[in-house]
N, C-alpha and C positions, 0 to 999 in steps of 0.2 A: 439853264446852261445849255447853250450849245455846241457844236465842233468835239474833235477831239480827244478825248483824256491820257497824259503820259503819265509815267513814274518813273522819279531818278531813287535810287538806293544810296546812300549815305551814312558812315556810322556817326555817331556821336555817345561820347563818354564810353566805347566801345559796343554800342544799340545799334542795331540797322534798324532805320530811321525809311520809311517811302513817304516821298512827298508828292502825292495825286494835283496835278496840275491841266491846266489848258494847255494845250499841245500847241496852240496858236498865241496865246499873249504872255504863257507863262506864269499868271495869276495860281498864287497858290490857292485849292479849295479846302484839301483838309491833309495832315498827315497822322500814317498808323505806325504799326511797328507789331513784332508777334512777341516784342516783352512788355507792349500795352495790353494785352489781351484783347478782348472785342470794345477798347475803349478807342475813339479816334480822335483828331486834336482838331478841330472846327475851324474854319476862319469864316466868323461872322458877317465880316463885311463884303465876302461874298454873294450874302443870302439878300433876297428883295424884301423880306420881311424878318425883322430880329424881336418882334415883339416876345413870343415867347421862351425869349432866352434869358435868362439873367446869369450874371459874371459869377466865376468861383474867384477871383481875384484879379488886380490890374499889375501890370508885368509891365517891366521899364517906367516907371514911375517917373522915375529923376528924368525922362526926357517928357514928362507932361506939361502943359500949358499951367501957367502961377493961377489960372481963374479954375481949372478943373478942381474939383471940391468930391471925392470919391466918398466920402463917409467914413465911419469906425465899423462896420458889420461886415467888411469885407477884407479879403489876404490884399495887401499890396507889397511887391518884389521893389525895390529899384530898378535893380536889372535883372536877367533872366533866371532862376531859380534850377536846382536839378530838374528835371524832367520826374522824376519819382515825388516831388515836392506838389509839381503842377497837379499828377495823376493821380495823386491821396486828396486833394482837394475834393474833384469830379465824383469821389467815391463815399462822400458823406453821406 
């Protein structure tokens, strides 16, 4: 990563929500929150290498490709889930 890093503040479901971004393209990198506690929300396809990550679930589902085949071992949303739903996952 280089250039940059902003943060806009946002509530959701009444949570202040900071979303760590590039200051130049606007690519989100990851977002926190201080009722996540020291948990942060990733976005993977920012990273050059994702091999050591595996999913705690697939989120938006219903907009997947009909060939995507996710398996039975994992959460899948259709669409966005509570945010507390996402964070009990990360917490297994």
């Amino acid at each position: 990563v280089s250039g940059d890093l902003s943060i806009n503040k946002y509530k959701l479901n009444g949570k202040m929500i900071q979303r760590h971004h590039c200051a130049d393209c606007g690519i989100t990198l990851w977002l926190s929150s201080p009722s996540f506690g020291s948990i942060i929300v990733l976005k993977p396809g920012t990273l050059d290498d994702t091999s050591s990550f595996k999913p705690d679930a697939h989120v938006w589902y219903r907009s997947a490709q009909p060939w995507i085949d996710v398996g039975s071992d994992i959460s899948v949303y259709q669409e966005q889930p509570e945010i507390h739903e996402l964070l009990a996952l990360g917490c297994r």
